[in-house]
C-alpha positions in Angstrom: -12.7 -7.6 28.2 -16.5 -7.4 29.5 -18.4 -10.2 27.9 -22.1 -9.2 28.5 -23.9 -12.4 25.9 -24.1 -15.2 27.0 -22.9 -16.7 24.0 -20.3 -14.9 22.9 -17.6 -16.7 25.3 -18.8 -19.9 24.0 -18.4 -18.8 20.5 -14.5 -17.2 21.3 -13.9 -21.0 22.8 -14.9 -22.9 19.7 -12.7 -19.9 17.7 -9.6 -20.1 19.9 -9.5 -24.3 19.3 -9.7 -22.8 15.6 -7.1 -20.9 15.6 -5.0 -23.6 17.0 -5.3 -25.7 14.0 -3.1 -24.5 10.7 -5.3 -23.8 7.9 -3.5 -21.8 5.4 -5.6 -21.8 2.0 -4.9 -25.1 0.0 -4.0 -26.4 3.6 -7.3 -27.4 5.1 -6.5 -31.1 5.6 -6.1 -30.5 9.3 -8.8 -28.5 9.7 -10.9 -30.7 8.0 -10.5 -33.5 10.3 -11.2 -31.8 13.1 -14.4 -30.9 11.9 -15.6 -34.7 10.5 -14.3 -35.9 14.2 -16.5 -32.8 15.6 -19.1 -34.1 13.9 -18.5 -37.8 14.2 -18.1 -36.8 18.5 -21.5 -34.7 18.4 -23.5 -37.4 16.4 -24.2 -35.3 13.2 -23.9 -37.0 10.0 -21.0 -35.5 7.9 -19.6 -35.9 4.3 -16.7 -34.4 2.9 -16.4 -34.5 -1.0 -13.4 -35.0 -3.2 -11.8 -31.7 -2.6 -12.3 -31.0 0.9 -15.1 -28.7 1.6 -17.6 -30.4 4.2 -21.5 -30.2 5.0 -22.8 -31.6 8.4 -26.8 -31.9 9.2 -28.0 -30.9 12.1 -30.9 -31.7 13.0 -34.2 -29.2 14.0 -34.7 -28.9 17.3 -38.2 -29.7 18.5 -40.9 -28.1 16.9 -38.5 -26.8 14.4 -38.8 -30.5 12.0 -41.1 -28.3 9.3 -38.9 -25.4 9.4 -37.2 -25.0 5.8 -33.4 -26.1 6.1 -31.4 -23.3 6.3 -27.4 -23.4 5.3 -24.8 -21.7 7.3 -22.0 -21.2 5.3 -18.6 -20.1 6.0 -14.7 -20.7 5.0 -11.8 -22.8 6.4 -9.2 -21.2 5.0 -7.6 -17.9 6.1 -4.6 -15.7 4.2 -1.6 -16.2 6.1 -0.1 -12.9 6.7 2.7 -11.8 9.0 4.8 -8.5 9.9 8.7 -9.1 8.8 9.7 -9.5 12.3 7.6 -12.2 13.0 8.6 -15.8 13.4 5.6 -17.5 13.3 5.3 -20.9 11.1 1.8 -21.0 9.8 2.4 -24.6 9.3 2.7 -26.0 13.1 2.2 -22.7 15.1 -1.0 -21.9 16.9 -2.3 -18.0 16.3 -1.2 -16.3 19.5 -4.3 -14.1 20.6 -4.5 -10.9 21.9 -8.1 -9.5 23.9 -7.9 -5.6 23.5 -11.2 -3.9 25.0 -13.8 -5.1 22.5 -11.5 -6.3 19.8 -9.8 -9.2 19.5 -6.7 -9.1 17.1 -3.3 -11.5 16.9 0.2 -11.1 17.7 1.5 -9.7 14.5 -0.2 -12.3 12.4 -3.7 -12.5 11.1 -6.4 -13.5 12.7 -8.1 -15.7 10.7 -11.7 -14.1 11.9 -11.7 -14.4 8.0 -13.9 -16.7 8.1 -13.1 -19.0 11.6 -15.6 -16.8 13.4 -18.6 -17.8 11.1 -16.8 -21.6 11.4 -17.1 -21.3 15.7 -20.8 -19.7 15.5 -22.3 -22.4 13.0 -20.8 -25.1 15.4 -21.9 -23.6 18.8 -25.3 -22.8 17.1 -25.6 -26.7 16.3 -24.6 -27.8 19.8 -26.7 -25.3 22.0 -29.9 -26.9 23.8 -31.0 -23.4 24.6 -31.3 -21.4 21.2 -33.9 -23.5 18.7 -33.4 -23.7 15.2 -34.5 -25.6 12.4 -33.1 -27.9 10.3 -29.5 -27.5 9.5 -26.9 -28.0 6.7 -23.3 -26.8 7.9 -21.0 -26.0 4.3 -17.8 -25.3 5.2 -15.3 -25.1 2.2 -12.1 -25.2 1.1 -9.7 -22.4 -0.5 -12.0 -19.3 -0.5 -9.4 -16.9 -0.6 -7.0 -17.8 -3.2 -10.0 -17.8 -6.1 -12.9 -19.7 -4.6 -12.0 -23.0 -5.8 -13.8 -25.0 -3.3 -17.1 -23.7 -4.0 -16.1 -24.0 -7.9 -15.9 -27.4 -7.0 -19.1 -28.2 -5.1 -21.5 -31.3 -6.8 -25.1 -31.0 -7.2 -26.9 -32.2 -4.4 -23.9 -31.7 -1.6 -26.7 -29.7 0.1 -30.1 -30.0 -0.5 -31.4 -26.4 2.0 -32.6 -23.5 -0.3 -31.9 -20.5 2.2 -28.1 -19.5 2.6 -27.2 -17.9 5.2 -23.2 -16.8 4.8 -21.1 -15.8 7.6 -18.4 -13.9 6.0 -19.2 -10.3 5.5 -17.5 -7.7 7.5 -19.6 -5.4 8.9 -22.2 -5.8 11.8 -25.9 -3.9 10.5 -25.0 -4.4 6.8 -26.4 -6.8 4.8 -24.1 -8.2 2.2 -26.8 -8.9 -1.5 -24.0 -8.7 -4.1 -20.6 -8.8 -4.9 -18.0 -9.0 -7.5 -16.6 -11.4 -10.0 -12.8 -12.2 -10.0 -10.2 -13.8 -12.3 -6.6 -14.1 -11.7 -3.8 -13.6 -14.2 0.1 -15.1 -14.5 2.0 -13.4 -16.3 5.4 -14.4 -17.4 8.6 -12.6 -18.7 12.1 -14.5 -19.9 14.9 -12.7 -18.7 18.5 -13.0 -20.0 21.1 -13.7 -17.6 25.0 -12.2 -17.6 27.9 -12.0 -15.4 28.4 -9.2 -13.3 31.1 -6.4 -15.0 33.8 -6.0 -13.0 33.6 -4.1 -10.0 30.0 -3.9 -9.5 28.6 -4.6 -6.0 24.8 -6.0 -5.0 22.6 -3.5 -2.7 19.2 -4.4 -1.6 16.2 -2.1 -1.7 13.2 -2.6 0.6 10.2 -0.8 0.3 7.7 -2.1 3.2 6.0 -1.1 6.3 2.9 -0.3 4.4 -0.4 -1.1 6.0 -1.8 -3.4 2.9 -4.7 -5.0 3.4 -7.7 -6.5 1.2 -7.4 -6.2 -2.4 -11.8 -6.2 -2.6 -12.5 -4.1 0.5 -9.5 -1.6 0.6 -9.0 -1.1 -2.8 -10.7 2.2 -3.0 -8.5 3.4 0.0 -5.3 4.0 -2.3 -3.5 2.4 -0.2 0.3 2.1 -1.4 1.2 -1.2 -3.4 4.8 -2.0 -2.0 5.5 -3.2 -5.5 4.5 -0.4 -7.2 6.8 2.0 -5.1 9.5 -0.2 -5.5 9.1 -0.3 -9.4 9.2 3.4 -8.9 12.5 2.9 -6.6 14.6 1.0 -9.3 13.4 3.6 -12.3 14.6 6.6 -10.1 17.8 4.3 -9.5 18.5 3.9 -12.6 18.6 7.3 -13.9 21.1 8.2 -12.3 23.2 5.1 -11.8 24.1 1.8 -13.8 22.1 -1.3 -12.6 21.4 -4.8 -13.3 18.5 -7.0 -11.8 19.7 -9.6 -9.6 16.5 -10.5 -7.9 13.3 -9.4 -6.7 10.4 -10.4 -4.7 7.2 -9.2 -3.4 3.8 -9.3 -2.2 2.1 -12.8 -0.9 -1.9 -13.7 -1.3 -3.4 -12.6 -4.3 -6.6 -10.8 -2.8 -3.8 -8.7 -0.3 -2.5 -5.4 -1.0 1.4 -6.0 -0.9 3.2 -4.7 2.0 6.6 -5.3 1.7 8.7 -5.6 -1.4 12.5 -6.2 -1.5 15.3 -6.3 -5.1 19.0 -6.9 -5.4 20.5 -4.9 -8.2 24.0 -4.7 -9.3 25.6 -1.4 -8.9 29.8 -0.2 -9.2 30.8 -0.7 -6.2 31.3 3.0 -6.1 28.1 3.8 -6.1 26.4 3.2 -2.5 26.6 6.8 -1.6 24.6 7.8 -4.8 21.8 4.6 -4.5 21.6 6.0 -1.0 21.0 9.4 -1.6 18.4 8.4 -4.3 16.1 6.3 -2.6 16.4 9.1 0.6 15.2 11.1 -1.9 12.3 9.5 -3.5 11.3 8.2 0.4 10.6 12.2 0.9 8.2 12.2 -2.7 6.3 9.1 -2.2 6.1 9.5 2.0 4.5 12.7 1.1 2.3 11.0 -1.7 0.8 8.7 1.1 0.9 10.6 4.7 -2.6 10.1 5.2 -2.8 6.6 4.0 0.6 4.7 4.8 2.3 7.1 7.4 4.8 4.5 8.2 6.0 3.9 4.5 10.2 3.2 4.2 12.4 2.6 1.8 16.1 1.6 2.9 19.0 0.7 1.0 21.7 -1.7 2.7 24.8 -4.2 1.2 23.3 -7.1 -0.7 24.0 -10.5 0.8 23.7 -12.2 -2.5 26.7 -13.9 -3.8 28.7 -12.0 -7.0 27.5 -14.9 -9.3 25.2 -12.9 -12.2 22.9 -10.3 -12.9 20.2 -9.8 -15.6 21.0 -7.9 -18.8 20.9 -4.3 -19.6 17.8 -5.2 -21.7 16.3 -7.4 -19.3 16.3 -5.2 -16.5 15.3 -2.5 -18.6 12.0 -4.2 -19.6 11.2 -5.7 -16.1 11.3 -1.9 -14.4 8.7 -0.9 -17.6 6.5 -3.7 -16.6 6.3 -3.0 -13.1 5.6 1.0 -14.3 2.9 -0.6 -16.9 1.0 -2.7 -14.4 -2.2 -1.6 -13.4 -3.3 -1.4 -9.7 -6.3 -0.1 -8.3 -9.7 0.9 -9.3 -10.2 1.0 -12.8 -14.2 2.1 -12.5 -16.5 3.2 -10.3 -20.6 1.8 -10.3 -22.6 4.1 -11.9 -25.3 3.2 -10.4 -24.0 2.8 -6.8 -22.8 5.6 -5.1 -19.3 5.2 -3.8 -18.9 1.2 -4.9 -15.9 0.3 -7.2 -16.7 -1.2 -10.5 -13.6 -3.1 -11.7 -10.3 -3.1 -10.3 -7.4 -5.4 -10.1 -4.4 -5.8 -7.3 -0.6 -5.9 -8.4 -0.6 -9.2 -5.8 2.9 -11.0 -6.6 6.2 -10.6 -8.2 9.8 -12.9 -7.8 12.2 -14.3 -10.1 11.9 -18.4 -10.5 14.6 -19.8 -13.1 15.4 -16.9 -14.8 11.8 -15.5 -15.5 10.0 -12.9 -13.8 6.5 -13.8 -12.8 3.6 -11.6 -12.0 -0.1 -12.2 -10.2 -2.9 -9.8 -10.4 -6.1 -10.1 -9.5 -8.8 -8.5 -11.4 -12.7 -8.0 -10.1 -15.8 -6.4 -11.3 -19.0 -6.5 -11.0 -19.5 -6.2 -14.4 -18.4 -9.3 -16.8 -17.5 -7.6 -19.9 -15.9 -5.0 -18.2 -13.7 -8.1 -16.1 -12.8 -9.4 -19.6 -11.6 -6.4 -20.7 -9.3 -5.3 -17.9 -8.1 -9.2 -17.9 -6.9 -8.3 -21.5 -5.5 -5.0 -21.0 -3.3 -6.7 -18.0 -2.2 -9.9 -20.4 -1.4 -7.1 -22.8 1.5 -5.8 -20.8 3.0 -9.2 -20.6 2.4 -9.3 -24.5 3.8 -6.2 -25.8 6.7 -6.7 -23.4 8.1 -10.0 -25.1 5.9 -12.7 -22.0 3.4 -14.7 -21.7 -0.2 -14.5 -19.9 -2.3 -16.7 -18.6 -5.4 -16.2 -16.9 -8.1 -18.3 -14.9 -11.1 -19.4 -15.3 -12.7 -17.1 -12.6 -15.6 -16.9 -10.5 -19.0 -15.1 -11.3 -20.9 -12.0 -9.6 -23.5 -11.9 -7.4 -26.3 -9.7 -8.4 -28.4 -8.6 -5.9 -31.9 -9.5 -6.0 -33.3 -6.4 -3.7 -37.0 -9.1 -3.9 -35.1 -11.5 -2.2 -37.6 -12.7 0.9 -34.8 -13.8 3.0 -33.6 -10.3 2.6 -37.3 -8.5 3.5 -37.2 -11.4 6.3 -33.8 -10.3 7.8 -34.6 -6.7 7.7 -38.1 -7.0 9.9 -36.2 -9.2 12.0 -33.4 -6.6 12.4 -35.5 -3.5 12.6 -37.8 -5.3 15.7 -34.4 -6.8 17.4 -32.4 -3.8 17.1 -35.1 -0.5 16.6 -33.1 0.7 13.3 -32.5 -0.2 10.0 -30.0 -2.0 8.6 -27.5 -1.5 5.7 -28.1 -3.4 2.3 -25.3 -3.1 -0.1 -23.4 -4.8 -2.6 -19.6 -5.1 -1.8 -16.3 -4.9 -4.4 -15.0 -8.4 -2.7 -15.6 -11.8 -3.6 -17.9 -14.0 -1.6 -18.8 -17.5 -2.5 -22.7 -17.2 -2.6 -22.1 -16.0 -6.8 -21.2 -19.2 -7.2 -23.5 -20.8 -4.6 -26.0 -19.4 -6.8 -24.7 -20.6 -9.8 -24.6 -24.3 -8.6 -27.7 -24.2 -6.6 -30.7 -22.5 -8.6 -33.4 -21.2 -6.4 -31.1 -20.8 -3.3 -31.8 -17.3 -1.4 -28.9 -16.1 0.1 -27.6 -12.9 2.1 -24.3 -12.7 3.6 -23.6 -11.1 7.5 -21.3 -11.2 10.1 -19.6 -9.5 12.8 -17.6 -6.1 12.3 -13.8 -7.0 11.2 -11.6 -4.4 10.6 -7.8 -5.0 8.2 -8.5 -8.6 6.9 -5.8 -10.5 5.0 -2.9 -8.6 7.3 -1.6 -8.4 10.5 -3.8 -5.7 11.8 -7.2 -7.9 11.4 -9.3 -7.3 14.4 -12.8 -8.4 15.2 -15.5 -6.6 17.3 -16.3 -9.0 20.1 -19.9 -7.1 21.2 -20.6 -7.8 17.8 -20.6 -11.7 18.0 -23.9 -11.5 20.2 -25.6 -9.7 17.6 -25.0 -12.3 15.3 -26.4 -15.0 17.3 -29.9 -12.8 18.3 -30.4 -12.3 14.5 -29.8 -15.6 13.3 -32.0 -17.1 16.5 -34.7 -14.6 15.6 -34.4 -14.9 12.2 -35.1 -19.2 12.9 -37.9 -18.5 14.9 -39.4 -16.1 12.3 -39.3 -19.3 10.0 -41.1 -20.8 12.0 -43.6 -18.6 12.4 -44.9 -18.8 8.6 -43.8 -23.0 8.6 
């Protein structure tokens, strides 16, 4: 690792202290703390408000007093993924690091560069003697990536600066002006419980190893839903063999593409050899489907450990195979009026069995809020028609671009003169919280950067280190061009 600014080692310190503190989404508590004692330790005045999310004023350095606030904004939360051999706890365990060459990734965890880098930067940026800047307000909230709740939950007058910077896109040289709107949806289906016939064993399936990823960003990819293919799985199973449901569970986070899925079904206990030759069979098909996408795709079939105590009925299994067939996943539309950005989508996020009903999470986006309400329908619909229930959020709002922003026009003359080309400005397919920064905050002028991360929300996430530095030049240059016109 050759560090070359001379910032970006500070900015890895504050982030390595990060990543020592458990922060799992609806888990900031500790997190939290840390920052109001920060704050408390550094003499910046600090408020947290009922939910958790945290602004701390920093104040201009000299010269800078006129300067326009400016809020840097980030997340504390990260999506707590993990490979299956993995034993970490997210709960007590530090995230183990792991300095490749210019990237910095974790030991088969995430690593929670989603969104502690923009947390490290904004608190290095208020401590440095060396790098002036004006006024500052510090928002750092709570539960970003299971629906955005903590901005939902932001009071008028938590900050009072009317320029936003956020730290939470994903790509150095692209500015971030637009993004999608997002709703969850729980859907619900009774299923009837039996004893097992005589003679009838449990197998497992697992369908895993699949690279997942984030349900906004890698949507368009195709990327194989382990859910999905094992839905696939038990209908090719049962074609050819008598089963009953015993369990099933798969998928984690909402807004990541599920990896790994695993069921018990109930089989005769003559019937290994046949299960087995079944799924070897459909592993060719659906290996072959994704080769260029998932390449280390596997399905495996093994002796259940589950005790001989019940199954689900012929009818119940029945329907809860259709309704993992019926599910949508993946892009629904394309922008017509952006080339190559997805519309409306949803992700097939979450499925398990909890006191005899199967339960189901998707998570729907658009960019368009019609066409959001309509594929939120069309998904409560399968839980309708199939005998369930559906419920659905209340959602989070777009973020339509204003291409007259004059932050925007700002940042790209600063870019252009630091870095002699011109950056990207596009509107992304994920959710970020300045739609409903904007909503709360009328008048605020926003634009979201950040360094380039690569695989967020699973174990593959990696962040350019050389990319940190350039950061920190734009946002210093970008200060000093406020104060320029102050």
């Amino acid at each position: 690792m050759n560090i070359t600014h001379a910032k970006t080692r500070e900015v890895l310190d504050a982030f390595e202290k990060i990543t020592a503190i458990p922060r799992c989404s609806k888990h900031e508590e500790k997190i939290g703390r840390w920052l109001m004692d920060w704050a408390a330790e550094n003499g910046f005045s600090a408020r947290m408000d009922e939910v958790g999310n945290i602004v701390i004023e920093v104040p201009a350095s000299p010269g800078y007093e006129d300067v326009p606030i400016v809020v840097l904004q980030g997340h504390m939360d990260i999506v707590c993924e993990k490979t299956k051999t993995s034993k970490h706890d997210f709960s007590k365990d530090p995230i183990r690091l792991i300095y490749d060459g210019d990237w910095l990734t974790a030991d088969e965890t995430t690593l929670g560069a989603d969104n502690g880098i923009a947390i490290a930067m904004a608190m290095v940026m208020a401590t440095d003697k060396s790098t002036p800047h004006p006024p500052l307000e510090l928002l750092f909230t709570v539960d970003e990536e299971t629906g955005l709740t903590g901005a939902n939950a932001l009071k008028p007058g938590f900050v009072k600066g009317k320029i936003l910077i956020n730290i939470d896109s994903e790509d150095e040289g692209v500015f971030t002006v637009g993004c999608a709107g997002g709703i969850n949806t729980s859907l619900s289906l009774p299923l009837v419980p039996v004893d097992l016939p005589g003679k009838y064993t449990t197998l497992k399936l697992e369908a895993g190893n699949m690279k997942g990823g984030h349900s906004g960003i890698d949507i368009g990819l195709g990327k194989a839903n382990a859910i999905i293919v094992m839905g696939r799985m038990l209908r090719e199973v049962a074609k050819k063999v008598e089963l009953l449901l015993v369990d099933i569970k798969g998928g984690s986070a909402h807004n990541a593409i599920p990896r790994d899925c695993e069921a018990v079904i109930a089989v005769p206990a003559d019937s290994l050899e046949a299960v087995t030759r079944i799924v070897r069979d459909f592993e060719t098909v659906v290996k072959k489907e994704y080769h260029g996408i998932d390449p280390d795709l596997s399905l495996a079939v093994a002796a259940g450990d589950s005790p001989l105590a019940g199954a689900y009925s012929p009818a119940s299994t029945t329907r809860a195979i259709q309704v993992m067939l019926a599910m949508p996943h993946g892009v629904a539309a394309m922008s017509p009026d952006i080339e190559g950005l997805v519309e409306t989508s949803n992700n097939f996020a979450n499925i398990r069995i909890e006191e005899n009903i199967l339960r189901i999470l998707s998570s729907q986006r658009s960019s368009v809020p019609s066409r959001l309400e309509l594929h939120t329908a069309r998904i409560e619909s399968v839980a309708l028609l199939a005998g369930g229930h559906a419920k659905s959020g209340e959602g989070y709002p777009p973020w339509p671009p204003d291409m007259d922003s004059v932050l925007l026009k700002r940042s790209i003359k600063v870019y252009k003169k630091l870095f002699n080309k011109e950056p990207v400005v596009e509107v992304i397919h994920a959710g970020l919280e300045c739609g409903i920064i904007g909503d709360k905050y009328p008048g605020m002028d926003m634009i979201s950067i950040g360094p380039t991360l690569r695989y967020p929300h699973s174990p593959d996430e990696k962040v350019r280190i050389s990319d940190i530095g350039k950061i920190w030049d734009l946002l210093a240059a970008l200060f000093a061009d406020l104060k320029s016109e102050a």
